[in-house]
C-alpha positions as CSV (number, residue, x, y, z in Angstrom):
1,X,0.6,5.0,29.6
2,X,-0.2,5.6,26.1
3,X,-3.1,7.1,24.4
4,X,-5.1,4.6,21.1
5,X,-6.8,6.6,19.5
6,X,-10.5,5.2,19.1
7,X,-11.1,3.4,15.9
8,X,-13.7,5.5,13.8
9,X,-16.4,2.6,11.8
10,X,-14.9,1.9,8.2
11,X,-17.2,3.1,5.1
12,X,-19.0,-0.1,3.2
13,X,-16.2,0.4,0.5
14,X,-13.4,1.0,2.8
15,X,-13.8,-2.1,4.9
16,X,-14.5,-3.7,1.3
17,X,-11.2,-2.8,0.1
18,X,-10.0,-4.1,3.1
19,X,-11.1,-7.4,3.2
20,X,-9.9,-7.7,-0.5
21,X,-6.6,-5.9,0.0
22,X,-6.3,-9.6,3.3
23,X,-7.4,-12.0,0.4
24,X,-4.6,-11.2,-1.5
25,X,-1.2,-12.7,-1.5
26,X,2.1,-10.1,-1.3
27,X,3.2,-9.3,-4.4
28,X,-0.9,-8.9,-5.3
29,X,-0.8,-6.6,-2.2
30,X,2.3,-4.3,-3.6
31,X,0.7,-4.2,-7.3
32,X,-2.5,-3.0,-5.8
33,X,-0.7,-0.4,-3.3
34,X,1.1,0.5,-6.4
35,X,-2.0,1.1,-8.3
36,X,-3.2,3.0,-5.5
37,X,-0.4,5.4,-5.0
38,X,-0.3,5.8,-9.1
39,X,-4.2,7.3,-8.7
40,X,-3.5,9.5,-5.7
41,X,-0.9,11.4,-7.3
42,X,-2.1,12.1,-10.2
43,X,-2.8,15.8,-11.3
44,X,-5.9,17.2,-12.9
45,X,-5.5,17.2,-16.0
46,X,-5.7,20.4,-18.1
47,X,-9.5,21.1,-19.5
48,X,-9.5,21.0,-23.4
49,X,-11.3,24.0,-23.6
50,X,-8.7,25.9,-22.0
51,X,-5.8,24.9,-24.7
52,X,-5.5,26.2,-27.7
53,X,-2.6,23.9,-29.4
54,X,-2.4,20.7,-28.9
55,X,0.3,19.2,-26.7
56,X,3.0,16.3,-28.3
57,X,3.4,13.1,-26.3
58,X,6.9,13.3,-24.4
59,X,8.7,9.9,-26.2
60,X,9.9,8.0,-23.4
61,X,11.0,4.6,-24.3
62,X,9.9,1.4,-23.5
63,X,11.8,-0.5,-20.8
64,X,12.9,-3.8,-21.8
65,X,11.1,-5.3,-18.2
66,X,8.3,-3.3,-16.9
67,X,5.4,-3.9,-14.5
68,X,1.8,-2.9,-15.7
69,X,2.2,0.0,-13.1
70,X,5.3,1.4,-14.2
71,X,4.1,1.3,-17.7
72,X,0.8,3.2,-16.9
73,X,3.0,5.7,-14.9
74,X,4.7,6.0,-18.0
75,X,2.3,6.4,-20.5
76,X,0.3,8.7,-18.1
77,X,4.2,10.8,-18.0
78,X,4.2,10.6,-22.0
79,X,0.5,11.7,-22.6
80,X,0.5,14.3,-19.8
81,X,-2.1,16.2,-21.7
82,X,-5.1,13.0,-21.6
83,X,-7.6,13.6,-19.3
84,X,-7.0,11.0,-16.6
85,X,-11.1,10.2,-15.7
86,X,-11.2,9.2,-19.4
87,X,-8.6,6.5,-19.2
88,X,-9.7,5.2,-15.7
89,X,-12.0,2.7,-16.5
90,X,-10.2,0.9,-19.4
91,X,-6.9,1.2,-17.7
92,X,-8.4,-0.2,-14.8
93,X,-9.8,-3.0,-16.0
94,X,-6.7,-4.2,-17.6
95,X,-5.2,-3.7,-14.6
96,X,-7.3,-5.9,-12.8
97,X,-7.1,-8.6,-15.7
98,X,-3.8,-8.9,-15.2
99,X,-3.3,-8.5,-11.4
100,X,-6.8,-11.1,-11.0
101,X,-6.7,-13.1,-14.1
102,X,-3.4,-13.4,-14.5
103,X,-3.1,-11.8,-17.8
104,X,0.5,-11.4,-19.0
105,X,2.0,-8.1,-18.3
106,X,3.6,-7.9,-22.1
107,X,0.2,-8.1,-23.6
108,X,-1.6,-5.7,-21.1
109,X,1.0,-3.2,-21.7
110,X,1.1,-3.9,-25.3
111,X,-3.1,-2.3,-25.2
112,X,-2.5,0.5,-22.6
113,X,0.2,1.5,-25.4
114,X,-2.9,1.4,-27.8
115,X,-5.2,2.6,-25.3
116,X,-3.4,5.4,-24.6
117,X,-2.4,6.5,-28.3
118,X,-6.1,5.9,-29.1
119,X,-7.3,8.6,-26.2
120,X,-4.2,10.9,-27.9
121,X,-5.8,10.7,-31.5
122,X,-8.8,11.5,-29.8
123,X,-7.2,14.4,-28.1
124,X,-5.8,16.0,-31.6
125,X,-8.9,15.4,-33.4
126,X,-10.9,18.0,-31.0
127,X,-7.7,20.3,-31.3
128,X,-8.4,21.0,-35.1
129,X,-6.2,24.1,-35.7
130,X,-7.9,26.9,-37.7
C-alpha cells in the first residue's frame, strides 16, 4: 500500500496560474515553464549603493535564432549588474506580447536589447565618478 500525500488547497493565484498554465497549448506551456525557471534563478542583484565603479556589460553576441527566453537570459548574463525588479515589468510584458499576441520574437528581442541598454545608461548615469 502506498501513502498520497493529502492535497493542501491551492492559493487564488496558484490555482490561477494553473488554470492558465491547462489553457495553453505545448509549446505555450514550455515558453512559460521557461519564463518561470528564468525568474527563479535569478540572483539579487547587487545594491547601487554598495558599488563604487560601475560594472561593463559582458558582450555576448547575438545568436543568429534565439527564443525570447534565451535572449532575456542573455541580456540578464550581459547586464549582470541591472537590478532585476526594475526590468520585470517591461520585460514581462513583452514577454507576454509575444507568447499571447503573437508578437514576433525578432522584434521583441530587438526592444529587450533597447530595454536593457536603456536600464544600463540608467545604471552609469547614477555611477558618476568623482
Amino acid at each position: 500500500m502506498q501513502f498520497v500525500p493529502r492535497q493542501q488547497k491551492l492559493e487564488s493565484d496558484q490555482q490561477q496560474l494553473l488554470e492558465l498554465y491547462a489553457r495553453l497549448d505545448p509549446q505555450q506551456r514550455q515558453t512559460l515553464l521557461s519564463f518561470a525557471a528564468y525568474l527563479a534563478s535569478q540572483e539579487v542583484a547587487i545594491s547601487v549603493q554598495e558599488e563604487e565603479v560601475p560594472h561593463k556589460p559582458k558582450q555576448i553576441d547575438r545568436p543568429q535564432q534565439e527564443s525570447v527566453v534565451k535572449a532575456i537570459k542573455r541580456l540578464s548574463a550581459s547586464y549582470f549588474m541591472l537590478k532585476r525588479e526594475q526590468l520585470l515589468d517591461e520585460t514581462s510584458s513583452l514577454m507576454m506580447a509575444h507568447m499571447m499576441q503573437g508578437r514576433v520574437a525578432k522584434q521583441v528581442i530587438d526592444e529587450l536589447e533597447v530595454l536593457f541598454a536603456r536600464h544600463y545608461q540608467n545604471y552609469l548615469d547614477n555611477h558618476s565618478v568623482d
